[in-house]
C-alpha positions as CSV (number, residue, x, y, z in Angstrom):
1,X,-6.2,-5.1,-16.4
2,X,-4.5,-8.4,-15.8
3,X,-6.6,-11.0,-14.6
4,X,-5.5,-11.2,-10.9
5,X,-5.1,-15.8,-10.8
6,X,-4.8,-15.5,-7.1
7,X,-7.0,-14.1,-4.4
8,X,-4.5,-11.9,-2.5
9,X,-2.0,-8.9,-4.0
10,X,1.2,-7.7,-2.5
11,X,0.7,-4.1,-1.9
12,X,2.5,-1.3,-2.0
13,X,5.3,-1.0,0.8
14,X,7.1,2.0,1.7
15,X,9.3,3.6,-1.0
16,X,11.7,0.4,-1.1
17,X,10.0,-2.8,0.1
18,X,8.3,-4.0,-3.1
19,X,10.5,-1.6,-5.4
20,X,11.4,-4.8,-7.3
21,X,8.8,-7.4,-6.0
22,X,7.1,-7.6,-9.4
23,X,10.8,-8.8,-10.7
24,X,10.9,-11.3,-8.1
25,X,7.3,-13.1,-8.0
26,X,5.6,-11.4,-11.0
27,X,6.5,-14.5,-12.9
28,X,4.7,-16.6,-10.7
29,X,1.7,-14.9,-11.3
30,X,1.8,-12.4,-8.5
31,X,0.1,-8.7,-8.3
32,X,2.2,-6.3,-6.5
33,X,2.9,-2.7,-6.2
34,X,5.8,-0.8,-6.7
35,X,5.8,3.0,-4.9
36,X,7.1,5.7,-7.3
37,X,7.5,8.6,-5.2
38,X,11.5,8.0,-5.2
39,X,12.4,8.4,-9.0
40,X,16.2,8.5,-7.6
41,X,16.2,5.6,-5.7
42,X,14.3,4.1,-8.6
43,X,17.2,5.2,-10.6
44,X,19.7,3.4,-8.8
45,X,17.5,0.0,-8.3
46,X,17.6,0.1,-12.3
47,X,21.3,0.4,-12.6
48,X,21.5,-2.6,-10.6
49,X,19.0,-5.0,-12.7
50,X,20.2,-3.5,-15.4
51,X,24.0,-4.9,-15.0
52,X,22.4,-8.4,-13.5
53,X,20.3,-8.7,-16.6
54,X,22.4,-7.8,-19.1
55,X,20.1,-4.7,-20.0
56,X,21.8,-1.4,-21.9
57,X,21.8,1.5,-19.0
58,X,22.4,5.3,-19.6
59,X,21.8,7.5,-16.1
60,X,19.3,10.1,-16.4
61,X,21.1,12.9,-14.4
62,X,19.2,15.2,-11.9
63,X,19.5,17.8,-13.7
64,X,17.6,16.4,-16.9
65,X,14.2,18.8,-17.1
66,X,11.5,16.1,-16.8
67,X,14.5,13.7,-14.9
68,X,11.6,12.7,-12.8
69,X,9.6,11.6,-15.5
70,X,12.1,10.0,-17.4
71,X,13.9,8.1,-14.6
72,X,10.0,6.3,-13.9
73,X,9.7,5.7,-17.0
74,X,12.7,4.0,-17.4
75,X,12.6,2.0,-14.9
76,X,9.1,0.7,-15.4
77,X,10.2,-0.5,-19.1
78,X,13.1,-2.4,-17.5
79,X,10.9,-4.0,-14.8
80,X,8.6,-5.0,-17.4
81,X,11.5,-6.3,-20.0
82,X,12.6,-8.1,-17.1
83,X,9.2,-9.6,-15.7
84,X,8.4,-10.4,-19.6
85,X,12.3,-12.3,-20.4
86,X,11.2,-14.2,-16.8
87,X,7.9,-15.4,-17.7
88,X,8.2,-16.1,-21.3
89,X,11.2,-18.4,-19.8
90,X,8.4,-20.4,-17.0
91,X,6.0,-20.7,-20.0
92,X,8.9,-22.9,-21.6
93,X,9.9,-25.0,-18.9
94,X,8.3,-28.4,-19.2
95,X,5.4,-29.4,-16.7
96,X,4.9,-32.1,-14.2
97,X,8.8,-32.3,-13.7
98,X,9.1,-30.3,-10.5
99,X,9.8,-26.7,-12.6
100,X,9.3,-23.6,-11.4
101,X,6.1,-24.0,-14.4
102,X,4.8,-26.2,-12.0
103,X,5.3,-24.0,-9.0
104,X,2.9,-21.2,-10.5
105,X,0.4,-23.7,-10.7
106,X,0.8,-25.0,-7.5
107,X,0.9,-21.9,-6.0
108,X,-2.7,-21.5,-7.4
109,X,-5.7,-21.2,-5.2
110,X,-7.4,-24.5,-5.5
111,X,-10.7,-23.6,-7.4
112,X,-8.7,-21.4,-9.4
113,X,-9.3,-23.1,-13.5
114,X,-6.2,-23.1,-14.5
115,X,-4.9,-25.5,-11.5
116,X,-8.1,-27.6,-12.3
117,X,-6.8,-28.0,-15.6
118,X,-3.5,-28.8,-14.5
119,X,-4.6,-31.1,-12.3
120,X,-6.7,-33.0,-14.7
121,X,-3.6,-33.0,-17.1
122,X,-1.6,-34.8,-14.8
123,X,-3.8,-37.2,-14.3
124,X,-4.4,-38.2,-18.4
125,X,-2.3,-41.1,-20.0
126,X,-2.3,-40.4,-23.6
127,X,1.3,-38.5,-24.3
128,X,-0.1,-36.7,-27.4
129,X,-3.4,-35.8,-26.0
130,X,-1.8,-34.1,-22.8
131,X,0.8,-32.5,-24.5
132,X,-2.3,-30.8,-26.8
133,X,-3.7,-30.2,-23.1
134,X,-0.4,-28.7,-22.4
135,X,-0.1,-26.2,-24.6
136,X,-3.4,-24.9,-24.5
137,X,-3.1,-24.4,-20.6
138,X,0.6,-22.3,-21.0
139,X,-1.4,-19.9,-23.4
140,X,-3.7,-19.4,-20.5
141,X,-1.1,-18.1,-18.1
142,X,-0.6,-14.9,-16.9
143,X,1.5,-13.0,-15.3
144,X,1.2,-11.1,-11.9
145,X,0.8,-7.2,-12.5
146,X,3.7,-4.3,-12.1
147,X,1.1,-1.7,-10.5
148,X,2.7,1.0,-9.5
149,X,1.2,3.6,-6.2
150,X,1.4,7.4,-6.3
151,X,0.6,9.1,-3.1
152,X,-2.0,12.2,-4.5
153,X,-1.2,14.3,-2.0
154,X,2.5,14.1,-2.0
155,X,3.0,16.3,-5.1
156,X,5.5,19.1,-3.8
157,X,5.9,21.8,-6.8
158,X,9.4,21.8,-8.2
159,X,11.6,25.1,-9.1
160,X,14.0,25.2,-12.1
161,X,18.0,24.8,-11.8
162,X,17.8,28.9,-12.0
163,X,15.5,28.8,-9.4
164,X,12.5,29.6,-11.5
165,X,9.1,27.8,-10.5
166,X,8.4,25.0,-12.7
167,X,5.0,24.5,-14.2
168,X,1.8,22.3,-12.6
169,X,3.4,19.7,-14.8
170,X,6.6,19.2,-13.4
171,X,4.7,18.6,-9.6
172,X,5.7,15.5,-7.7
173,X,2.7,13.9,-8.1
174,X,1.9,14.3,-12.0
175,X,5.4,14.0,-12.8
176,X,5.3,10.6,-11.3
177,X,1.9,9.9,-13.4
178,X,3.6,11.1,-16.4
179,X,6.7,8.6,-15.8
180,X,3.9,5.7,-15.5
181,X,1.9,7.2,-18.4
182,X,4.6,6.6,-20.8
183,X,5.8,3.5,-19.9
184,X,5.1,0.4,-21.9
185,X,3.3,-1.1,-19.0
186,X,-0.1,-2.7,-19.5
187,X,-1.3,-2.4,-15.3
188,X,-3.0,-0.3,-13.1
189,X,-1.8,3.0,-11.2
190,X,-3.0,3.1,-7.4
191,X,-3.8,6.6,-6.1
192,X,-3.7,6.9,-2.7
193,X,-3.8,9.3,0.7
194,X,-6.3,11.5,-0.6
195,X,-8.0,13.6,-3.5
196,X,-6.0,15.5,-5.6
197,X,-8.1,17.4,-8.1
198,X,-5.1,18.7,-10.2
199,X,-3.6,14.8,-10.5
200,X,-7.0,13.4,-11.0
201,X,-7.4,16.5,-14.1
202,X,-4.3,15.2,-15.6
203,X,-4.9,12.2,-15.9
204,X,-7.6,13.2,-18.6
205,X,-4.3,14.2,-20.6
206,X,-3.2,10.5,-21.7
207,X,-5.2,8.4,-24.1
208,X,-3.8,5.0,-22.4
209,X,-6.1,5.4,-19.6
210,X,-9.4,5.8,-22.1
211,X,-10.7,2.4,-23.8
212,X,-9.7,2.1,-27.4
213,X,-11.7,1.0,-30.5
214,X,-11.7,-2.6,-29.2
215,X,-12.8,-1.4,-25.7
216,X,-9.4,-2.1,-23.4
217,X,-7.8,0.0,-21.5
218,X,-4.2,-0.1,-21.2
219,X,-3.9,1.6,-18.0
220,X,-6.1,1.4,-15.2
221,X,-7.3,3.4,-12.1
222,X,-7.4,1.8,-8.7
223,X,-8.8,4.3,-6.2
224,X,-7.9,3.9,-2.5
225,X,-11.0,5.2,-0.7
226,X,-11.4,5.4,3.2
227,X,-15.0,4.5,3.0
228,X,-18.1,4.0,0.2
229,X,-19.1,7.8,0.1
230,X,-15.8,9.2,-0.8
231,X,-15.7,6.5,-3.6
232,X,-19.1,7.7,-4.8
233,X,-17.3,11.1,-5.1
234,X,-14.3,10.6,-6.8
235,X,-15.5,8.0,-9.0
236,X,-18.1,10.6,-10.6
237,X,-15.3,12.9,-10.4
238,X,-13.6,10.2,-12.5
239,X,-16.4,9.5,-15.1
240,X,-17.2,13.3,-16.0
241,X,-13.5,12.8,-17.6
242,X,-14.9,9.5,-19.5
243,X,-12.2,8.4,-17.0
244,X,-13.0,4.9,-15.2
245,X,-12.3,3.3,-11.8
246,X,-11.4,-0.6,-12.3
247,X,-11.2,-1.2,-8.2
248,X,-11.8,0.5,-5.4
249,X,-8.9,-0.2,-2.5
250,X,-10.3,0.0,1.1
251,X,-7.9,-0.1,3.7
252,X,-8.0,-0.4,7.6
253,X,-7.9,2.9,9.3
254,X,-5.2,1.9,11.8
255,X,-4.8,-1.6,11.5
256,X,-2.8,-1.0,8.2
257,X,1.0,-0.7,7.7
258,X,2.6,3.1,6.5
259,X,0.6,6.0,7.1
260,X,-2.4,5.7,8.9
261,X,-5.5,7.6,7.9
262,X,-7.8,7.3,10.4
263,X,-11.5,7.4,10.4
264,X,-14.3,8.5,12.2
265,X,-14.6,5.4,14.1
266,X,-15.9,4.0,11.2
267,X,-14.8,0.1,11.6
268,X,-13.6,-2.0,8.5
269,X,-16.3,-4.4,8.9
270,X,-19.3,-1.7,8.7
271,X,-17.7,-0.3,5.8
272,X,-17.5,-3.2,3.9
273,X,-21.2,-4.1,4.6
274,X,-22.1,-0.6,2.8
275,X,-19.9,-1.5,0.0
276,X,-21.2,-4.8,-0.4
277,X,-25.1,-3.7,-0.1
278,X,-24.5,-0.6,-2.5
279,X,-22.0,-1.9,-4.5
280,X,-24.2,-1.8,-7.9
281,X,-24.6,1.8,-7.1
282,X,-21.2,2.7,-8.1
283,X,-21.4,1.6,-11.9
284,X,-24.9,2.7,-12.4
285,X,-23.6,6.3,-11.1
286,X,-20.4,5.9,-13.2
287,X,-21.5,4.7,-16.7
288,X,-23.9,7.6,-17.8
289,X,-21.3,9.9,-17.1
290,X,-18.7,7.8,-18.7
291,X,-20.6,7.4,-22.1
292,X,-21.9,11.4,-21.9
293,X,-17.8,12.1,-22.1
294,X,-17.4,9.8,-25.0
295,X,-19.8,10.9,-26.6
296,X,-19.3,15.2,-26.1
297,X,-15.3,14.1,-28.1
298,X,-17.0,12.2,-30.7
299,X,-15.5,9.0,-29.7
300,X,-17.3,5.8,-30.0
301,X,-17.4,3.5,-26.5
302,X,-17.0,0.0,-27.5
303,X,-18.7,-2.2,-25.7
304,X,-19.6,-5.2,-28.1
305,X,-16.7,-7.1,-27.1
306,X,-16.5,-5.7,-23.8
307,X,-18.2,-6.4,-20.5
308,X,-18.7,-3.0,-18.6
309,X,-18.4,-4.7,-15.1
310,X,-19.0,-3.2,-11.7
311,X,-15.3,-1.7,-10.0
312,X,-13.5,-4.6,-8.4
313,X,-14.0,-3.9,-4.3
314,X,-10.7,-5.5,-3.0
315,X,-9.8,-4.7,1.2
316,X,-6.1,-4.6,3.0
317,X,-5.1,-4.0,6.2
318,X,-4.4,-6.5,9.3
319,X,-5.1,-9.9,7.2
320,X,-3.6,-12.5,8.8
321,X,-4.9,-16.0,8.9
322,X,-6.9,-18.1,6.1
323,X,-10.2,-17.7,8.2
324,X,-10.1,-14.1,7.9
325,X,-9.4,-13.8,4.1
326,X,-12.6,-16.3,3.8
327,X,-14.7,-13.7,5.4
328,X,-13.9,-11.1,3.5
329,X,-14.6,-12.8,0.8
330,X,-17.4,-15.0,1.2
331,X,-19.4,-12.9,3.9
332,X,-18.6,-9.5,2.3
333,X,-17.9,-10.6,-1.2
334,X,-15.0,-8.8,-1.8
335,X,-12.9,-9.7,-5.0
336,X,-9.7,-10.2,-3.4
337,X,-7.6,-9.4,-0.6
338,X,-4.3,-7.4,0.0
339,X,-1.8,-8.9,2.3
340,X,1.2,-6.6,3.2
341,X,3.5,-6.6,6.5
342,X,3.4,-10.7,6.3
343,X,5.7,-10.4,3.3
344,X,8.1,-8.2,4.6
345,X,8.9,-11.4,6.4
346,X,9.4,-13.2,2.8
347,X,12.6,-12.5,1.1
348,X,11.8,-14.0,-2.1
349,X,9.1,-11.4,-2.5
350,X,10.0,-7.9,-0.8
351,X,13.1,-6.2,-0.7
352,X,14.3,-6.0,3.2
353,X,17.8,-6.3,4.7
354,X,18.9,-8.5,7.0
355,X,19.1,-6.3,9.9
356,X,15.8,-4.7,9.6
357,X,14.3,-8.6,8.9
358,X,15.5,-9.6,12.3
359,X,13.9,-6.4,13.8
360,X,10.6,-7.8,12.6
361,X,11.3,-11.1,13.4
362,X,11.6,-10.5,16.6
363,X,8.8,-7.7,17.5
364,X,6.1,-8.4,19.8
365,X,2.9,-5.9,20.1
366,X,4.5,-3.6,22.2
367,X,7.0,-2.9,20.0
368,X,4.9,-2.0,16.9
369,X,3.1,1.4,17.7
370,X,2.0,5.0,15.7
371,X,4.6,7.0,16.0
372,X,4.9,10.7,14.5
373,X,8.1,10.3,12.6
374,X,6.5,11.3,9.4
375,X,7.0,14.8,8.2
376,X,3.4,15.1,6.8
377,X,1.8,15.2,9.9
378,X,-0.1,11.8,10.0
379,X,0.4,8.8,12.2
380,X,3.4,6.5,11.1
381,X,3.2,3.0,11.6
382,X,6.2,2.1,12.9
383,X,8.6,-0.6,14.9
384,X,11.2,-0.1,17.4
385,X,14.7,-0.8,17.4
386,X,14.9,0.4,13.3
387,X,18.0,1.6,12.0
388,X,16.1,4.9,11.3
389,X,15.3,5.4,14.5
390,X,18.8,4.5,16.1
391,X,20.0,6.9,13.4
392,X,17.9,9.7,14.8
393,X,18.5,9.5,18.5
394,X,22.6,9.1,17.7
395,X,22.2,12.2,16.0
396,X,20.1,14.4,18.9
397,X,22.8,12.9,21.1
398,X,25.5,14.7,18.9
399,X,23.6,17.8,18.5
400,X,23.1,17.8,15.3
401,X,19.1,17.0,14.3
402,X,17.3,16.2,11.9
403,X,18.4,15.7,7.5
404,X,20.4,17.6,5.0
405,X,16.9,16.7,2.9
406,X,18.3,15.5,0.2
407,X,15.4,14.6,-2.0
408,X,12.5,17.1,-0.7
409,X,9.6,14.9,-1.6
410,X,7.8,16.0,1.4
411,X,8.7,19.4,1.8
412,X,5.5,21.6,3.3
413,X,6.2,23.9,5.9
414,X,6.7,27.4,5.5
415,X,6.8,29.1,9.1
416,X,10.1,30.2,9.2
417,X,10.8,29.8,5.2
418,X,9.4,31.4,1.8
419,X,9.7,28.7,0.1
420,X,8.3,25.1,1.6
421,X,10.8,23.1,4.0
422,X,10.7,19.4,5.6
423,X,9.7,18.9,9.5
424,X,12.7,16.3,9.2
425,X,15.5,19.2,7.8
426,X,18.1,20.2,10.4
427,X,17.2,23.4,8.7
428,X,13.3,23.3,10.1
429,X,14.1,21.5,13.6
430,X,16.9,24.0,14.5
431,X,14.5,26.9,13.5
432,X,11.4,25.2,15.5
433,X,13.1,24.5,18.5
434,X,15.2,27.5,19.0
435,X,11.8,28.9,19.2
436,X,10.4,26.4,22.0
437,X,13.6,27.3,23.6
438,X,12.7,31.5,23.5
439,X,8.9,30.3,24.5
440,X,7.2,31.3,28.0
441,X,5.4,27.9,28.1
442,X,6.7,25.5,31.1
443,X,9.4,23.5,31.0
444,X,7.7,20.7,31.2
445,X,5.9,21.4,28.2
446,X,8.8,22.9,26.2
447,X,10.4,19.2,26.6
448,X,7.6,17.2,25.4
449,X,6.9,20.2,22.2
450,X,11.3,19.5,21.4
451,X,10.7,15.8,21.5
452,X,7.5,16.1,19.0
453,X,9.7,18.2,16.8
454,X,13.0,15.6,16.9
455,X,11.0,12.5,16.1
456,X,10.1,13.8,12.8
457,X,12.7,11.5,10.7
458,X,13.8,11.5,6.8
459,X,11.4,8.8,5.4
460,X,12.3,9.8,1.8
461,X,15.9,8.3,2.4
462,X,15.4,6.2,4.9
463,X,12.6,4.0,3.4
464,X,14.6,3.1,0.7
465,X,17.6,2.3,2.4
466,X,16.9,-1.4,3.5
467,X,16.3,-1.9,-0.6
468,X,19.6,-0.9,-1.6
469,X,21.4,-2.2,1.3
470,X,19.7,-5.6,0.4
471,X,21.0,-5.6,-3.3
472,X,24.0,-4.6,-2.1
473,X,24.2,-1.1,-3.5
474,X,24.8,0.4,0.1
475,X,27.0,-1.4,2.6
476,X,24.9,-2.1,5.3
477,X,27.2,-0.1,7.6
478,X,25.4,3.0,6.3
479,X,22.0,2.2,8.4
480,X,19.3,4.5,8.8
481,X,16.6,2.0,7.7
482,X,13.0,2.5,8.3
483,X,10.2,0.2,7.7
484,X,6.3,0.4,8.5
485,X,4.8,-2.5,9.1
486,X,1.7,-3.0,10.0
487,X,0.6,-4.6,13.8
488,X,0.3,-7.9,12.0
489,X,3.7,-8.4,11.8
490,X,3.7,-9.3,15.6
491,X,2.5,-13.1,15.1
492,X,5.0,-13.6,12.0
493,X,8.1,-14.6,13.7
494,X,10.5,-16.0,11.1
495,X,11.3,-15.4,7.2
496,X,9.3,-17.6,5.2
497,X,9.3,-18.7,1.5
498,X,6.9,-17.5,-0.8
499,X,5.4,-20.9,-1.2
500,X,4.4,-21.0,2.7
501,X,3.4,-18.0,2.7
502,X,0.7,-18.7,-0.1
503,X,-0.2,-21.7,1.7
504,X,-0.8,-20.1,5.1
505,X,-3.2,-17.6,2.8
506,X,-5.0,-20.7,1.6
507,X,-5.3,-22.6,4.7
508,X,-3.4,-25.5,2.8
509,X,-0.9,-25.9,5.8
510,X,-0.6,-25.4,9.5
511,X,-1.3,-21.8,10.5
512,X,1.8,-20.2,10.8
513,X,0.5,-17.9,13.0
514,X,-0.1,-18.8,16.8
515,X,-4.1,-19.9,17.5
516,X,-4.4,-16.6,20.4
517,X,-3.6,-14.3,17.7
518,X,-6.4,-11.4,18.1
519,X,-9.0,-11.7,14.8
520,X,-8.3,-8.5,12.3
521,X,-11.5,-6.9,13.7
522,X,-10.7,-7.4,17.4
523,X,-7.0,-5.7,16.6
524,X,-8.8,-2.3,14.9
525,X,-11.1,-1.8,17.9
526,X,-8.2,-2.0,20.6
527,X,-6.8,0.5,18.3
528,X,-9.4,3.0,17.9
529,X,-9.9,2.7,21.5
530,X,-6.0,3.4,21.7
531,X,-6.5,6.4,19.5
532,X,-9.6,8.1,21.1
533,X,-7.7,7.7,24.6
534,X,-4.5,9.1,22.8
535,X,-7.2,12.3,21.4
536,X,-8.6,12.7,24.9
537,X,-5.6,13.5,26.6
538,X,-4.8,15.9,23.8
539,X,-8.3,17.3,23.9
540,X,-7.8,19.0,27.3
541,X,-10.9,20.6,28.5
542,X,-11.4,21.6,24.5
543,X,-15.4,21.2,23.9
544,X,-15.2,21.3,20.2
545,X,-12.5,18.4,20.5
546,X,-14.9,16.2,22.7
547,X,-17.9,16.7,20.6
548,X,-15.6,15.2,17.9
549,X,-14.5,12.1,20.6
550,X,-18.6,11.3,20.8
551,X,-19.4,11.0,17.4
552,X,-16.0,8.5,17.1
553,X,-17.4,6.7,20.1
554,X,-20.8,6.3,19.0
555,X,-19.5,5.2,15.3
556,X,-17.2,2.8,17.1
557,X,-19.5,1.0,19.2
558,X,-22.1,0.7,16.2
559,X,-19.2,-1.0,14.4
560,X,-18.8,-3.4,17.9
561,X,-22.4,-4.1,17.8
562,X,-21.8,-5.6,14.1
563,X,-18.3,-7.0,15.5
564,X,-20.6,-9.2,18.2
565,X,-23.0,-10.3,15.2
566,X,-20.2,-11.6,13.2
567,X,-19.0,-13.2,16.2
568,X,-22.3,-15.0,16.6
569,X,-21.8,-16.5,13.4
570,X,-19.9,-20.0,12.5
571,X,-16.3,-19.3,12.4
572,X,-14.0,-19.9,9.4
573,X,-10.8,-22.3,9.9
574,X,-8.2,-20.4,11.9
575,X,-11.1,-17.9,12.9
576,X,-10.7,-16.7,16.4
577,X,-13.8,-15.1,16.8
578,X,-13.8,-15.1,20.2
579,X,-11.3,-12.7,20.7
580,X,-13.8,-10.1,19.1
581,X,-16.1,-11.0,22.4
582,X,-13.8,-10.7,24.4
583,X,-12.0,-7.3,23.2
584,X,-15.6,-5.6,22.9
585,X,-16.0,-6.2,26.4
586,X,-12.8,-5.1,27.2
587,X,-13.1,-1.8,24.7
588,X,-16.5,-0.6,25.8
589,X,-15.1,-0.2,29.7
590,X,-12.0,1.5,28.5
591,X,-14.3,3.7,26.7
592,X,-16.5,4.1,29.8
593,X,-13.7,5.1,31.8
594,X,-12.4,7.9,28.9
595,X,-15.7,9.4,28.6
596,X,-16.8,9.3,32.5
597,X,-15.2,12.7,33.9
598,X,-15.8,14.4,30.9
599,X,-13.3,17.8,30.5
């Protein structure tokens, strides 16, 4: 794996939002993530960097048989020619003359080696000796990683052009794998929104992600896991394949951006304490099981050469201030931090239109919410006043509902089909709410099921629409875009250059963000609270349901009692710990008044 210079990465952002972020700051020594569950819009983002970097490009039609495969693949290779031509160019620039050399260095965290070095280089006298100096620091440069995410669970089986079901192989998910697989990239594949037993099996089938006889790994496994027990799992899952887990990815519940996978009431805070206290646990577990593998195919494990270190522990979701990150860090020792919705707000890295900027420019908290637009059933972060969701309600108002679904990439539901069908097809909401209308349920309720069933929108094309109307593939006429930022894009106001940006993450500026901004712990309480009050309602006088509503509420206020500890402590520069007093005692008599006539 890349050694990660700084202490934050740019995650993974929709389908279109960090598409080509590794093109635009992996030079600088950036991480980021690109999403590969749209090999066709991936397709058309290479076309476009092909022409603006001179690159040869042949199109990979649909109908190709592994198309899917071959379109990832080829436009991972041209990312990486691209990021490679990019930074091979930096390295050459000369230093200490205001280059872009000398931004990747000052964009360096300040007890970061390498900007020590290039400190005390600036500082010598001697031409010949700091030239010497010189050269031996440009060696040591790196270049920010072109990770790529697949979501597991989205991994719809595909059928032939006669209509013939296609092999395990040809699946969404392992298709996608298999694109990444056979690229020439050197970086890490992020799985993500669950366990997938017949992805993780495959990945057993490609030698790249097993160490070779000098003990690297070419490809690497980062694991988003909801809490430390489900990393347990699937990393031994892993390791009985000789297959290893470089970093484990814990994200926020709620208080994330995309899809939200909520917990138990399980806080971020409490979770992180178990990882740090256990975190040993997870390589002594691992390694036997690793080295049994290795040893059952008669292949050596080297390890002379090669430290066999613990899994990174890295945490995203709801970062916002320099204080914050140092607490994460310092007090739960994580290894770095993920910040995503902020740069949605920075052109130089993400790839957002102009429209849907000023959408997030301008939201406050109320108008960033959960929504159920998403076809697969789980809560949808989400902002009002998107192109998507103008699109949508123009079209209800016209009669005509829902998508042509021209890309199927989240295609499940078979109640009125054979084969599987999207919640967001005109196909499915005509169907579903043709039956509401033929229901003896009240009218009241009839409404309120039709409105449940019309919110579902067409993420697959509408994610990616803001990218391609940014590079100007799509005239921005054509609309439609959705985004999913995360709360935290409330107290970012502006766009912002990359450079502030990674300041404001430093604390090497003014904050950017205003001083009442709520601390990232007091934000994910007010939303579980939300979220149990939203399940109550639901819940009805369902006894089952409430029993579930306790165990939340006695998880959450465990993780409120650990909330007021931290709160206790000193607090970090641009630390508002007081708004975590204050929003406990808020939360608790919300959730005194939710559980007081129980149903």
């Amino acid at each position: 794996m890349i050694q990660n210079q700084h202490k934050f990465h740019i995650p993974v952002m929709g389908t279109g939002h960090s598409i080509d972020s590794p093109i635009r700051v992996a030079h600088l020594g950036v991480h980021s993530v690109i999403s590969i569950v749209d090999d066709l819009l991936c397709e058309k983002i290479r076309k476009h960097y092909s022409s603006e970097f001179n690159l040869p490009y042949k199109n990979i039609p649909r109908s190709s048989l592994d198309g899917r495969a071959e379109r990832i693949t080829a436009y991972l290779n041209t990312v990486s020619e691209i990021v490679s031509q990019k930074f091979e160019e930096l390295k050459e620039k000369p230093l200490f003359s205001d280059s872009e050399k000398d931004r990747y260095f000052h964009m360096l965290p300040d007890d970061n080696p390498l900007k020590k070095s290039y400190e005390f280089i600036s500082s010598l006298g001697d031409k010949e000796t700091r030239e010497q100096y010189i050269r031996e620091l440009t060696e040591k440069m790196t270049p920010g990683a072109i990770d790529v995410n697949i979501m597991a669970k989205v991994d719809a089986l595909r059928h032939s052009s006669d209509g013939e079901p296609m092999s395990s192989e040809f699946s969404d998910a392992s298709a996608a794998l298999r694109g990444f697989a056979n690229s020439e990239l050197e970086s890490s594949v992020v799985l993500s929104a669950g366990f997938n037993p017949r992805l993780y099996n495959y990945l057993a089938e490609f030698k790249d992600f097993y160490r070779d006889q000098s003990g690297k790994i070419k490809k690497t496994i980062i694991l988003k896991v909801s809490d430390f027990r489900s990393a347990l799992i699937q990393g031994k899952y892993m390791a009985k394949k000789g297959l290893e887990v470089a970093e484990f990815r814990i994200e926020s519940g709620l208080n994330c951006g995309g899809h939200a996978f909520a917990s138990d009431g399980q806080l971020l805070p409490v979770l992180l304490q178990e990882f740090r206290d256990k975190k040993d646990q997870l390589q002594a577990s691992f390694q036997p099981l690793i080295q049994s593998f290795y040893e059952t195919q008669a292949w050596d494990y080297p390890t002379d050469d090669y430290e066999v270190a613990n899994p990174r522990i890295t945490v995203q979701g709801g970062i916002g201030t320099h204080g914050e990150l140092r607490r994460l860090m310092e007090d739960f020792e994580v290894d770095a931090t993920g910040w995503g919705s902020p740069f949605l707000l920075v052109p130089e890295a993400t790839c957002v239109d102009e429209f849907t900027s000023n959408v997030l420019a301008e939201a406050g908290e109320k108008d960033l919410y959960l929504s159920g637009v998403s076809p697969l059933g789980v809560p949808f972060n989400n902002v009002r006043g998107s192109g998507s969701e103008i699109h949508t309600k123009e079209q209800i108002e016209i009669g005509k509902p829902g998508s042509s679904c021209p890309k199927g990439f989240l295609v499940s539901n078979t109640e009125f089909t054979e084969n599987p069908i999207c919640t967001a097809s005109s196909e499915y909401q005509l169907l579903k709410i043709n039956q509401i209308e033929e229901s003896e349920i009240q009218e009241e309720k009839k409404e309120q099921a039709k409105e449940k069933v019309l919110a579902k929108t067409c993420l697959c094309t509408n994610l990616g629409t803001g990218s391609l109307i940014r590079l100007e593939i799509m005239k921005p006429s054509y609309g439609r875009q959705a985004i999913c930022p995360g709360p935290n894009i409330a107290w970012f106001n502006r766009e912002y250059s990359l450079d502030e940006m990674v300041d404001h993450i430093y604390g090497r500026c003014e904050s950017i963000v205003q001083e009442k901004r709520p601390h990232m712990f007091a934000k994910e309480i007010n939303m579980y609270v939300d979220y149990i009050s939203e399940l109550s309602i639901i819940a009805g006088d369902e006894e089952q349901e409430w029993k579930k509503l306790n165990k939340m509420r006695k998880n959450l206020e465990k993780g409120m009692d650990f909330c007021l500890e931290i709160s206790a402590t000193e607090a970090y520069p641009d630390e508002n710990l007081e708004s975590i007093r204050n929003t406990v005692e808020d939360q608790r008599l919300r959730l005194e008044e939710i559980f007081s006539v129980p149903a």
